[in-house]
N, C-alpha and C positions, 0 to 999 in steps of 0.2 A: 266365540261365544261358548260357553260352559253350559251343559246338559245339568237337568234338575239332580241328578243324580252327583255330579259333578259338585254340585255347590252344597248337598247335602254332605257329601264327604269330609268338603271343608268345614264345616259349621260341626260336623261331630269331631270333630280334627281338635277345634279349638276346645269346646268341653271334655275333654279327655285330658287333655291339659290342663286348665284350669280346674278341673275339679279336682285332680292328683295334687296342683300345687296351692291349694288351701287359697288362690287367687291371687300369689305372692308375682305366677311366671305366664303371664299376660302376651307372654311374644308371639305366641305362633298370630295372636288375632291381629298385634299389630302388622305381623308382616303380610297380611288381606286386608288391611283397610284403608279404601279408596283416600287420594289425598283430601276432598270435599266431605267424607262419608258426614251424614247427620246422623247424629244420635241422639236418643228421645227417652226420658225416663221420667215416670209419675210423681207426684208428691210435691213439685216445688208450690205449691199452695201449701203444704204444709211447712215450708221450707227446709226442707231435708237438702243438707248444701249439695248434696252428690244427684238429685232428681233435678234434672234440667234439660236444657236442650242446648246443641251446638254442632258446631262440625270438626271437623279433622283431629288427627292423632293427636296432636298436641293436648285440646281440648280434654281427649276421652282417655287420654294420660292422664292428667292432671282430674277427674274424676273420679279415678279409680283410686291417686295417691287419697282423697279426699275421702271417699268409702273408706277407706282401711286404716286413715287415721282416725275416725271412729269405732266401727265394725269390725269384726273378727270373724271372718268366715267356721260356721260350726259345718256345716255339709252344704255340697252343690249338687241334684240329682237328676238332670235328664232322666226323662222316664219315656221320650215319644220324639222320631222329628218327622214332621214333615214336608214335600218337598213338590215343588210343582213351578212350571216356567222359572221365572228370579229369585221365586221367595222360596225361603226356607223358615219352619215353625220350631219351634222347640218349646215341646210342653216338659215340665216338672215342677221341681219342688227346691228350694233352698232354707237354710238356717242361717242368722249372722246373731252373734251379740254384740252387743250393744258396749263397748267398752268404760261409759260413763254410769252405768245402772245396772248393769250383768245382767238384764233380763235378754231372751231369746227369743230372737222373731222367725218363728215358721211360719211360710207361707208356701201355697203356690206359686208358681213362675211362668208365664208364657213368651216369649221372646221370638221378636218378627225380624227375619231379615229380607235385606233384598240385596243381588249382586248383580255385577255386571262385569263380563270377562274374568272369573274368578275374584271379585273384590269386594268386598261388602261399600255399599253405598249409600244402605241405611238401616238402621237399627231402632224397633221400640219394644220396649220390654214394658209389660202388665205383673204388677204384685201386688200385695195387700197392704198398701199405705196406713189404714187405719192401724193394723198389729204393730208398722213399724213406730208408728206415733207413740201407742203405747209403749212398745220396749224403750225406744228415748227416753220414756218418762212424763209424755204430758197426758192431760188430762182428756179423757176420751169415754166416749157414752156409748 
């Protein structure tokens, strides 16, 4: 079993990575991701094809190719984690554009994990759906 500390490590492990590689070099998270892990992300009422829910690597591969066939990472920014029993928090901030419209969506970012023996077993992340609507392009009040 992995001390809170321990799972913190990992989770600043993979943002360190991922933020250096613009989100192109995803491995370190794959090589922590339980084979069932759920992964959970806001929006599919808006239908943003990449906001859904699923499990295993496969799935949150094929997510990510889907994010970045639209989206272009402008910045990823960790500003806070925090850590206690399983879960690990991670507050900041991110930038993506939008590749159909150039507009840029800043938003804040909060992202839940949970682990179990070093391995993430689930994951949901909170941002600004309504910003990203807009930067898409639709119509938003």
């Amino acid at each position: 079993m992995s001390t809170p500390e321990q799972n913190k490590a990992i989770i600043m492990k993979i943002y360190d990575n991922y933020g250096a590689s613009k989100g192109q070099d995803t491995i370190d998270l794959f090589d922590v991701l339980a084979d069932d892990c759920l992964w959970r992300s806001p929006g599919s009422d808006l239908q943003f094809a990449f906001a859904t829910e699923g499990r295993g690597p496969d799935y949150i591969r094929q997510l990510f190719e889907t994010l970045y066939e639209e989206w272009e990472q402008v910045h990823y920014t960790p500003a806070e984690f925090i850590a206690e029993g399983d879960r690990v928090v991670m507050l900041g901030a991110c930038g993506f554009r939008n590749k159909k419209t150039g507009k840029v969506l800043e938003t804040n970012k909060a992202d839940f994990f949970k682990l179990k023996d070093g391995k993430i077993v689930e994951f949901q992340e909170f941002w600004d759906t309504l910003k990203a609507a807009d930067a898409e392009g639709h119509a938003v009040r």
